[in-house]
C-alpha positions in Angstrom: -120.8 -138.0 52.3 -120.8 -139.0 48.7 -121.6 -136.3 46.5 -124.2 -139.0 44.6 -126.3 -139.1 47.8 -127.5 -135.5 47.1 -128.4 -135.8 43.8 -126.4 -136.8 40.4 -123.6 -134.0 39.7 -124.3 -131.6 42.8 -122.1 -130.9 45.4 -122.6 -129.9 48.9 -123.2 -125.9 48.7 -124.0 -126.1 45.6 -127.1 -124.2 44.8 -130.3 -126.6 43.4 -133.2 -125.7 41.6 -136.2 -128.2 42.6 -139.3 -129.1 40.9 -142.5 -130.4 41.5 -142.9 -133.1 38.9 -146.1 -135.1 40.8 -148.1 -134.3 43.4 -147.5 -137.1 46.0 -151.0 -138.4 47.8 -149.5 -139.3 51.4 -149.2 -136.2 54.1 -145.7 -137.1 55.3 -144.6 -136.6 51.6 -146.3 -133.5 51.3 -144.7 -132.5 54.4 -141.7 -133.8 53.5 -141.8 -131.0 50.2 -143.2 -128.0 52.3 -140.3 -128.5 54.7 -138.1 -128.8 51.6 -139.7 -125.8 50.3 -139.3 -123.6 53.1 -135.6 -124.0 52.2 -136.3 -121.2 49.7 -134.4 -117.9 50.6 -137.7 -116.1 49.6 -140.1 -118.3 51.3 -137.8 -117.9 54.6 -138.4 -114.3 54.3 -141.8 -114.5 53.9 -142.1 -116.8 56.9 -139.7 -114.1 58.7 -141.9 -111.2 57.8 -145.3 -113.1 58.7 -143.4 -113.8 62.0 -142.8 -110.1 62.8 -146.0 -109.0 61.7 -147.7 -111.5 64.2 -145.6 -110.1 66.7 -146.6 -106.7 65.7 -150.3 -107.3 65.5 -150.3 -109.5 69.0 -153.5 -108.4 70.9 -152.7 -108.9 74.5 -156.4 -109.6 77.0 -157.1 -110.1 80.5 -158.1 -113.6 81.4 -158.2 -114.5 84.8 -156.3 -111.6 86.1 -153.5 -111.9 84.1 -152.2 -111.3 80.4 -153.2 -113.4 77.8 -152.5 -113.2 74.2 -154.5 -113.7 71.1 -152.0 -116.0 69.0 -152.6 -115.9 65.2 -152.0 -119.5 63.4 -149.5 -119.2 60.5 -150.2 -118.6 57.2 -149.3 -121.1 54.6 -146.1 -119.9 52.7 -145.6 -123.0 50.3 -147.7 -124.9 48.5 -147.0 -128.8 46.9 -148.5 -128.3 43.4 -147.7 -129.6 39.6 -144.6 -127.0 38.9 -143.9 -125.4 41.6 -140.0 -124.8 41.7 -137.8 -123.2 44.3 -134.2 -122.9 45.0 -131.8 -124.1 47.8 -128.3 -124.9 49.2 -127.9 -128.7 49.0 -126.3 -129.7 52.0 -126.0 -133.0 53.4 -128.4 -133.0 56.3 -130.6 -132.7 53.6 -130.0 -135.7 51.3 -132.1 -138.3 53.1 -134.9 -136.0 52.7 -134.2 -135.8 48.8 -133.9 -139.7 48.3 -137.0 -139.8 50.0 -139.0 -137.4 47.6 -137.2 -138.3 44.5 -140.0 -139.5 42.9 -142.3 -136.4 42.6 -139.1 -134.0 42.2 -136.9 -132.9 39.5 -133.7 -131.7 40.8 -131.3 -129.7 39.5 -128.2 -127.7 39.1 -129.0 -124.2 39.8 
């Protein structure tokens, strides 16, 4: 893959810095970012430790006989707001998802 599909100058495994330049209005953009987001070393580890915790907390019932469990949603780790940045591996699995968001992100080398 061309290293232009990722972004100008950055190579696959090079390290990215991304920013939040507009908030998009349409949900599968937004989704688009959290997933992009969640990319983050630091928000994976949050997502890892809200995991465990879940796991820890899990409140196991009786319902009809046999176990049931209490299942907790999951918290919301990222956020799409005006300047919010986070860092990533660019790989190239990845670059349709950035030429799809390039408009409300500012990417750059890391």
């Amino acid at each position: 893959m061309a290293d232009s599909a990722l972004a100008p100058g950055v190579k696959a495994g090079d390290t990215i810095r991304c920013t939040v330049t507009k908030v998009p209005q349409r949900t599968d953009v937004v989704q688009t970012i959290q997933r992009l987001m969640r990319r983050d070393p630091e928000n994976g580890r949050a997502l890892r430790k809200s995991q465990h915790l879940r796991l820890v907390n899990l409140v196991v019932r009786t319902r009809g006989g046999r176990p049931w469990t209490e299942r907790h949603r999951v918290g919301k780790v990222v956020r799409v707001a005006l300047g919010e940045k986070w860092t990533m591996t660019a790989i190239p699995q990845i670059a349709s998802d950035l030429r799809s968001v390039a408009d409300f992100i500012e990417i750059e080398k890391a």
